[in-house]
C-alpha positions in Angstrom: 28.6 -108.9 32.5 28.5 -107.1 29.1 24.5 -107.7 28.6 23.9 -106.2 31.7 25.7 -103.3 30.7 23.9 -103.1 27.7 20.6 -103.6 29.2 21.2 -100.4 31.5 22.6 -98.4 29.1 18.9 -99.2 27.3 17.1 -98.4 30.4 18.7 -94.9 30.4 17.8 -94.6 26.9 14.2 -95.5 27.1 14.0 -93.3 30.5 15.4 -90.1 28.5 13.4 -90.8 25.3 10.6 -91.2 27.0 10.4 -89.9 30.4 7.7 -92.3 31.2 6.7 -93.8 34.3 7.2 -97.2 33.3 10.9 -96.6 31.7 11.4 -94.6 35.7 9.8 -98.1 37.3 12.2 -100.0 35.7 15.2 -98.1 36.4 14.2 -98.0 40.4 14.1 -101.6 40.0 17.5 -102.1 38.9 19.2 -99.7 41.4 16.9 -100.7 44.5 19.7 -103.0 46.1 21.7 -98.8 46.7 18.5 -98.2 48.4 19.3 -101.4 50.5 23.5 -100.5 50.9 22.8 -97.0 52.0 20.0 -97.5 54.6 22.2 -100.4 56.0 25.3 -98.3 56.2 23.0 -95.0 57.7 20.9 -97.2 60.5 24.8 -98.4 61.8 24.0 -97.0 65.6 20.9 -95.6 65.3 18.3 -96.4 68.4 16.2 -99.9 67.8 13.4 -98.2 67.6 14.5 -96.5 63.6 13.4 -99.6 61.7 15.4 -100.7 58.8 12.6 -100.9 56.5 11.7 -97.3 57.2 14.7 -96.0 56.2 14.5 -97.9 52.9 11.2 -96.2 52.1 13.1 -93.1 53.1 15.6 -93.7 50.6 13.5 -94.4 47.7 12.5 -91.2 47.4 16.1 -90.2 47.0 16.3 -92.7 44.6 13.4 -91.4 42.6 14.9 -87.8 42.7 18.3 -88.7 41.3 16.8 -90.5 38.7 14.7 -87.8 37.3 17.4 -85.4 37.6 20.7 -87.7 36.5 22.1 -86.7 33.2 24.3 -89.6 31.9 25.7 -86.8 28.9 28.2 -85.6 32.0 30.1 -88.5 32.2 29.7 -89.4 35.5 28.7 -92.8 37.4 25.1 -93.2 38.6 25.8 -94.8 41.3 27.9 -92.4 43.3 25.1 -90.0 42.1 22.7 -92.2 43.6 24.3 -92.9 47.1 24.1 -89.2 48.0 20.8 -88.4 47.1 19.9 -91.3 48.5 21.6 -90.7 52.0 20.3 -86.9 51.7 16.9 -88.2 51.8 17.0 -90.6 54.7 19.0 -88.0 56.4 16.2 -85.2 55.7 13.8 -87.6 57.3 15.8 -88.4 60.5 16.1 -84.5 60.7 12.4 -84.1 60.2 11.2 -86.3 63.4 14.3 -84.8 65.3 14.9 -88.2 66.7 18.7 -86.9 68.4 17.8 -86.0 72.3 18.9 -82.1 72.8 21.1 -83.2 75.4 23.0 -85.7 72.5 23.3 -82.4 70.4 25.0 -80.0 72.9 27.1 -82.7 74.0 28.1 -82.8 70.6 28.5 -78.7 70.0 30.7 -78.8 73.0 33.0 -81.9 71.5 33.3 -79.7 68.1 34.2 -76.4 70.4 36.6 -78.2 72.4 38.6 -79.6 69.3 38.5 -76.3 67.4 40.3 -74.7 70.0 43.0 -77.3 70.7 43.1 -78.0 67.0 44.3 -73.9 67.1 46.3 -73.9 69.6 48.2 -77.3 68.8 48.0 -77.2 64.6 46.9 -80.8 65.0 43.8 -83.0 65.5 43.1 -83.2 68.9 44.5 -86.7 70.9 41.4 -88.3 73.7 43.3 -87.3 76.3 43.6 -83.6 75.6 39.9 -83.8 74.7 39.1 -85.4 78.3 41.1 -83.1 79.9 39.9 -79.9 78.0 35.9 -80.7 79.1 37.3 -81.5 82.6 35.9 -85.5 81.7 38.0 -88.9 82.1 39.0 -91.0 78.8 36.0 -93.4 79.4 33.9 -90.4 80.0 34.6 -88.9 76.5 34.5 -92.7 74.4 31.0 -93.3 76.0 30.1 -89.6 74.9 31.3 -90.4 71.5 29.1 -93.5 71.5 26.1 -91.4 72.7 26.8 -88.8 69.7 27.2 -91.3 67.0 23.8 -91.0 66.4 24.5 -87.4 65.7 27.6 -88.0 63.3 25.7 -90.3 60.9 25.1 -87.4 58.9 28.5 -87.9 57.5 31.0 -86.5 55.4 29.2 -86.3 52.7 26.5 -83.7 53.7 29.3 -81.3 55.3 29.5 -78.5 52.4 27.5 -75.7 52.4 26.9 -73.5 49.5 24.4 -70.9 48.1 23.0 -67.8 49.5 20.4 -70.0 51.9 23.5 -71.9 53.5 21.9 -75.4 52.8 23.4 -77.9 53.1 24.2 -80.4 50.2 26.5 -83.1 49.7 29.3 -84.0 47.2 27.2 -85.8 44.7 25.0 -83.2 44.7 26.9 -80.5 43.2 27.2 -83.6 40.0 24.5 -82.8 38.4 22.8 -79.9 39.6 22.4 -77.4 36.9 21.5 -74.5 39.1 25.0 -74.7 40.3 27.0 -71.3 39.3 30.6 -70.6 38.6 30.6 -69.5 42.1 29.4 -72.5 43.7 31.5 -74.8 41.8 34.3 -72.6 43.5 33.5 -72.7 46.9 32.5 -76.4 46.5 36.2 -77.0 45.4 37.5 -75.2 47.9 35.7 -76.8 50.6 36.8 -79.9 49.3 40.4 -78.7 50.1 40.0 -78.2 53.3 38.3 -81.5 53.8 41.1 -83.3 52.2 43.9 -80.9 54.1 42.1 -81.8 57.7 41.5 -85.6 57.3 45.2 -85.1 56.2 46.3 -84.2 59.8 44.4 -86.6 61.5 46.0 -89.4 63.4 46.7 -92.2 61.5 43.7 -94.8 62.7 41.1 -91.7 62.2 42.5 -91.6 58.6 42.3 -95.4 58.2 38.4 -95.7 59.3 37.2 -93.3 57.3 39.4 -94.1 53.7 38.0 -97.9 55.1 34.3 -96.8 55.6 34.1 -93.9 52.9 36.1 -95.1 50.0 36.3 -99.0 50.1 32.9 -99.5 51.8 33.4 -101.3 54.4 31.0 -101.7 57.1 32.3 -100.6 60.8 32.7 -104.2 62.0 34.5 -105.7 59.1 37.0 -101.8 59.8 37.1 -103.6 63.4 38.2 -106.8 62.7 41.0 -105.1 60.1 41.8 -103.0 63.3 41.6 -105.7 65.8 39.3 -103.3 67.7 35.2 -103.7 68.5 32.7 -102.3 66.3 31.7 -99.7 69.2 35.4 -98.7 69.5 35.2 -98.2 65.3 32.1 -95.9 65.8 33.8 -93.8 68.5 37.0 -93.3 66.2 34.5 -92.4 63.3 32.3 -90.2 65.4 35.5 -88.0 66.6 36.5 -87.8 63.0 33.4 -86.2 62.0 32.8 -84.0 64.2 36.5 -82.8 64.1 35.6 -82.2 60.3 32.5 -80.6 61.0 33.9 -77.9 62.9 37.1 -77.3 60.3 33.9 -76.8 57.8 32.4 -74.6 60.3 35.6 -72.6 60.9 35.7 -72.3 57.1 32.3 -70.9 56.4 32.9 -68.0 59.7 36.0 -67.2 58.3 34.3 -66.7 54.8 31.9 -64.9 55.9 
């Protein structure tokens, strides 16, 4: 395990010395299994038709960029570097041949709607009944809309901060290494970050559970199910609502900033 360290830490040195294609080659070689993890981890739900292989070559690309624009003087791990450029890029590409049906979309702008305003009136994440009842739909109806919108949700918690004068949207490894970020930036990065952690804070306690499982131990959604006791496509549904209930506590942050 040490010579392995040792032999990356050399790669890194060549790769800065030299800035050379080969040293660049080499280093894509030995972090091409993230490439692998993340587009595994994104395709979870998406249509049969989004091959796994093309979201690799998707993700290469992020690859490539964090590795030209990584500084390992700043302390921090590669690898969560890595994973969000990496994610961003396959995500930019998803976006770019709009694969999501409209009808998927406003399904899910509705969803994000309903739980803002029950989240306001109640001070607490929305339950699936008060959801159903609130769009006028049974319990079944809202889990199979939840299914439906999953392939909305994979872009994640990770790409829900928005920061800069353009409103783009980047992600939390982003703001790692990017040297174009201001004092400013960094601020409203941190303070988005708050709010993140306040609202998945409220959530009810299985929402909490699937995303600390998925998120920060890595676990797919059916190894979450069987720690549940619940089926993959139930995991998905919990995941989905959690995201989207983040998505519009971002939203409602960003209106009440501006």
């Amino acid at each position: 395990m040490p010579e392995r360290t040792v032999d990356v830490d050399s790669l890194w040195a060549d790769f800065i010395r030299t800035r050379s294609q080969t040293a660049r080659d080499r280093l894509i070689v030995q972090y091409s299994p993230l490439v692998k993890y993340v587009a595994g981890r994104v395709g979870v739900g998406l249509p049969r038709n989004v091959e796994q292989a093309d979201l690799a070559s998707f993700g290469v690309f992020g690859l490539i960029d964090a590795i030209e624009k990584f500084d390992p003087e700043r302390g921090f791990k590669f690898e969560t570097y890595a994973i969000a450029r990496i994610k961003g890029a396959i995500l930019d590409e998803l976006r770019s041949i709009d694969w999501v049906p409209r009808s998927v979309r406003s399904k899910a702008r509705k969803l994000e709607q309903a739980m803002a305003k029950l989240e306001a009136e109640h001070s607490r994440a929305a339950t699936d009944a008060e959801l159903a009842e609130e769009m006028g739909i049974t319990e079944k109806q809202l889990r199979t809309m939840l299914s439906q919108i999953s392939f909305v949700g994979v872009a994640a918690l990770d790409e829900m901060l928005s920061v800069g004068d353009q409103g783009e949207g980047i992600s939390l490894g982003d703001t790692v290494a990017d040297q174009r970020a201001g004092p400013t930036d960094a601020f409203e990065v941190e303070e988005m970050r708050q709010i993140l952690a306040a609202s998945i804070n409220r959530m009810p306690e299985r929402e909490k559970i699937v995303l600390t499982l998925y998120y920060y131990e890595g676990l797919t959604l059916a190894e979450i199910g069987r720690v549940l006791g619940v089926t993959e496509s139930r995991v998905c549904q919990i995941h989905t609502k959690a995201v989207l209930h983040l998505r519009s506590k971002m939203l409602a942050a960003e209106r009440d900033v501006a």
